[in-house]
C-alpha positions as CSV (number, residue, x, y, z in Angstrom):
1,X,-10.3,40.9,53.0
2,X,-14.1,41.0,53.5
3,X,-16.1,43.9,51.6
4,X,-18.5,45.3,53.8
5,X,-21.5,47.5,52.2
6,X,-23.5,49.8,54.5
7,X,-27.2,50.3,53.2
8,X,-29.9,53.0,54.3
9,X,-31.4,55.9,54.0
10,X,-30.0,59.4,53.8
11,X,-29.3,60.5,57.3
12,X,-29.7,57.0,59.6
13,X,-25.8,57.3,60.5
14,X,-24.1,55.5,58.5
15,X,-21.0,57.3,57.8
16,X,-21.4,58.1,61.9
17,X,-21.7,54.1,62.6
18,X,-18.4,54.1,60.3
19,X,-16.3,56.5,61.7
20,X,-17.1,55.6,65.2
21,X,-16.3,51.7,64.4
22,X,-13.3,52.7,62.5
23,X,-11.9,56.3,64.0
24,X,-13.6,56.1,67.6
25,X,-14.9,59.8,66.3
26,X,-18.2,61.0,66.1
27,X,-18.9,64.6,64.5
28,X,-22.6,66.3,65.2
29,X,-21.9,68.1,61.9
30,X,-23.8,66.2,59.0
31,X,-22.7,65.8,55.7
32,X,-24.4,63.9,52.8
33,X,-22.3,60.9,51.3
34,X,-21.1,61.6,47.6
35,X,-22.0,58.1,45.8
36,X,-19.5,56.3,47.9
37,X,-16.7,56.1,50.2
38,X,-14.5,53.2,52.3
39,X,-12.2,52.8,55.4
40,X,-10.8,49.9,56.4
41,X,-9.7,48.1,59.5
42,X,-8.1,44.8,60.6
43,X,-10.3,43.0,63.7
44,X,-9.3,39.8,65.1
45,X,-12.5,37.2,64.6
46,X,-12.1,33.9,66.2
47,X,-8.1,34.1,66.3
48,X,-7.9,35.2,62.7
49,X,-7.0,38.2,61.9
50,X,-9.4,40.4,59.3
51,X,-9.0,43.1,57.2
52,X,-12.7,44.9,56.4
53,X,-13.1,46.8,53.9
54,X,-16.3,49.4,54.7
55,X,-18.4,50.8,52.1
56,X,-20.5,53.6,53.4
57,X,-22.9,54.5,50.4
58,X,-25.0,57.4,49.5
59,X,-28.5,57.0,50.5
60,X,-29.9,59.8,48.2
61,X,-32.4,58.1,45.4
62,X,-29.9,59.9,42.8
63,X,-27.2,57.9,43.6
64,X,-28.6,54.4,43.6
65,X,-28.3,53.8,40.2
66,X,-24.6,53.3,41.5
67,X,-25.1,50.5,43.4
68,X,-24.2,47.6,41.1
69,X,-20.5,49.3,40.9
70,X,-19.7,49.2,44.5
71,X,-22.1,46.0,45.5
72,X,-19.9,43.8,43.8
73,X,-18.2,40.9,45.1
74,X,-19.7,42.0,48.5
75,X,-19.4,39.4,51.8
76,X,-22.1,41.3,54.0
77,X,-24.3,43.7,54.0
78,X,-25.0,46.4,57.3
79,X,-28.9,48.0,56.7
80,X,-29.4,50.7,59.0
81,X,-32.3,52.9,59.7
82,X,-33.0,55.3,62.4
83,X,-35.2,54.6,65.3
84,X,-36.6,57.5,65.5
85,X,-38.0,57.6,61.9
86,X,-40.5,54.9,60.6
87,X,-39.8,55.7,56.8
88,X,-36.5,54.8,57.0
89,X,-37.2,51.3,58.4
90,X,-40.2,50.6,55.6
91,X,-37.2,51.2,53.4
92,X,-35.2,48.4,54.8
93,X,-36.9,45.9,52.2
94,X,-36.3,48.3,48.8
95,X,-32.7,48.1,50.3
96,X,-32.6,44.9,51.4
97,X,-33.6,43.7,47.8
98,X,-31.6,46.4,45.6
99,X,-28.8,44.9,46.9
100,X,-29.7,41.5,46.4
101,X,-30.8,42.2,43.1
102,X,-27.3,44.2,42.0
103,X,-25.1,42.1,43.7
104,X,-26.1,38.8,42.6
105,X,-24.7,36.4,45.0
106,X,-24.8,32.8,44.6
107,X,-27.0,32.0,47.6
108,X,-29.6,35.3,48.1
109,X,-31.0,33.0,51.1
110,X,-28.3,32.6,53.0
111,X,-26.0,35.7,52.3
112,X,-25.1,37.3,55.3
113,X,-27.0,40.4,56.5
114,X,-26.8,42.7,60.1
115,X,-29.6,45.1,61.1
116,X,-28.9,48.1,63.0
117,X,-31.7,50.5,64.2
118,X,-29.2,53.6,64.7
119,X,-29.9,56.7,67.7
120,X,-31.1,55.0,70.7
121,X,-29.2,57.6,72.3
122,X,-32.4,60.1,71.6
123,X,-35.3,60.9,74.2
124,X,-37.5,57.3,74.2
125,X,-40.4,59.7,73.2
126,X,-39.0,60.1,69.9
127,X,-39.1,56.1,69.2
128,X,-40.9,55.4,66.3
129,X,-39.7,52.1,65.8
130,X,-39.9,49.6,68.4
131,X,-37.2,46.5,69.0
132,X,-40.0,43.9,68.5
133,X,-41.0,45.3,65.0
134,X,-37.6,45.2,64.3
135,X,-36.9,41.9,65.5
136,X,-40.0,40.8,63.7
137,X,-38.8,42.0,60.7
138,X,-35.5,40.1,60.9
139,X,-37.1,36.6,62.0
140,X,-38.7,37.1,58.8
141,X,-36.2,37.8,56.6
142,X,-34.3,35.2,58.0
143,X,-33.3,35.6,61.4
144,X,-30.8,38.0,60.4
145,X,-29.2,39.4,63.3
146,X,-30.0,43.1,65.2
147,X,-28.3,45.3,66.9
148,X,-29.9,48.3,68.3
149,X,-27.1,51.2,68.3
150,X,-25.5,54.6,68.6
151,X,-23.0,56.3,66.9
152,X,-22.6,59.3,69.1
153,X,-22.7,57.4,72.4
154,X,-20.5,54.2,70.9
155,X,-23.3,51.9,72.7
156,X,-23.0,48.4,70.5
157,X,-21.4,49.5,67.4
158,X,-18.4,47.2,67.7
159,X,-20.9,44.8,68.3
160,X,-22.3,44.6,65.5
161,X,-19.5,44.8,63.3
162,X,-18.0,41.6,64.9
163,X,-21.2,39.5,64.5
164,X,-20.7,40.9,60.6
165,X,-17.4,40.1,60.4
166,X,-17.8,36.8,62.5
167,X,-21.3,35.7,59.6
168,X,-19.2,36.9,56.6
169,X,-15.9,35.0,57.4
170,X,-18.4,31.4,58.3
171,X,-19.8,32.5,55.2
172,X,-16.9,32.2,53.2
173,X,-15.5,29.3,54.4
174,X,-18.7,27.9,53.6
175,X,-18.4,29.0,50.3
176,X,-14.6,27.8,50.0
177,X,-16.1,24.2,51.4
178,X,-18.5,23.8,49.2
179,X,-16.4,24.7,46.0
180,X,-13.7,22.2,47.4
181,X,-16.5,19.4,47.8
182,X,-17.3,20.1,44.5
183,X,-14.5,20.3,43.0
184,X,-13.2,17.3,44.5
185,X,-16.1,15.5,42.7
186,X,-15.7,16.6,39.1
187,X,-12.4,15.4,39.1
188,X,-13.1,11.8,40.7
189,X,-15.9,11.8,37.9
190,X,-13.6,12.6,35.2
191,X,-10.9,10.6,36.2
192,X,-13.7,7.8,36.2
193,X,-14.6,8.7,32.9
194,X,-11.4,8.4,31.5
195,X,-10.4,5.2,33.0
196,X,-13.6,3.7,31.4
197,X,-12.1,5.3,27.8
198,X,-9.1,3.4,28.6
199,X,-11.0,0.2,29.1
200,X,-10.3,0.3,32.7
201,X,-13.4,-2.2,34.3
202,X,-15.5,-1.0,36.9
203,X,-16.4,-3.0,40.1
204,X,-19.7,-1.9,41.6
């Protein structure tokens, strides 16, 4: 199971990227998010078969006091913003370190992230956001992956979610490495410990 939080603000797409990834529906009809809501779906990554669980969140300002409930124990994070709006990409970093801040993983540095710059189906003219700015942005926070999307039209949205799935999962096992590696070496050192207790000698 890998939890999946979807970040931006109100009226990038979010719950359109969703349902489109999930349902293969899109619906011109918009309707604000309500603090938070999830679908899931099973995806095959690298022969292994995934269940994600999608957390499409609120992007109203009175709802973000909510965050720390449903950030929780999350494996990656999707920050969308639309295109054809500036302000919603300037808010990429007040999202991008809310979550890191409520969350709390172990390793803010390395957690997985995926940027998507939503509606690319729109006239170009109404482009405020260019794919280098973006890009630029992402190199800096990182590299972190970018995918340049659109609900309606379906044009890289499974995409993106794989590269999510695909950088949580490595992420994980990662994780589940390191704690084995670790783990591994408490108990050789305690087992040492006690054998010197015992008056077990020690060759070096």
């Amino acid at each position: 199971m890998l939890k999946v939080i979807i970040l931006g603000d109100s009226g990038v797409g979010k719950t359109s990227l969703m349902n489109q990834y999930v349902n293969r529906k899109f619906s011109n009809q918009y309707k604000a998010t309500i603090g938070a809501d999830f679908l899931t779906k099973d995806v095959v990554v690298d022969d292994k078969t995934v269940t994600t669980q999608i957390w499409d969140t609120a992007g109203q300002e009175r709802f973000q006091s909510l965050g720390v409930a449903f950030y929780r124990g999350a494996d990656c994070c999707v920050l969308v913003f639309d295109v054809t709006n500036s302000k919603s990409f300037d808010q990429l970093d007040s999202w991008r370190d809310e979550f890191l801040l409520q969350s709390s993983p172990k390793d803010p540095d390395t957690f997985p992230f995926v940027v998507v710059g939503n509606k690319v189906d729109l006239e170009e003219s109404r482009r405020q956001v260019s794919q280098k700015r973006a890009l630029q942005w992402c190199l800096q926070k990182g590299n972190i992956p970018y995918f340049e999307t659109s609900a309606k039209e379906a044009i890289n949205v499974d995409l993106a979610f794989q590269t999510m799935a695909r950088n949580a999962l490595d992420q994980e096992m990662e994780v589940e490495l390191y704690n084995d590696v670790t783990d591994a070496v408490r108990i050789d050192a305690e087992s040492g410990a006690a054998g010197r207790a015992n008056g077990d000698s020690c060759v070096c």
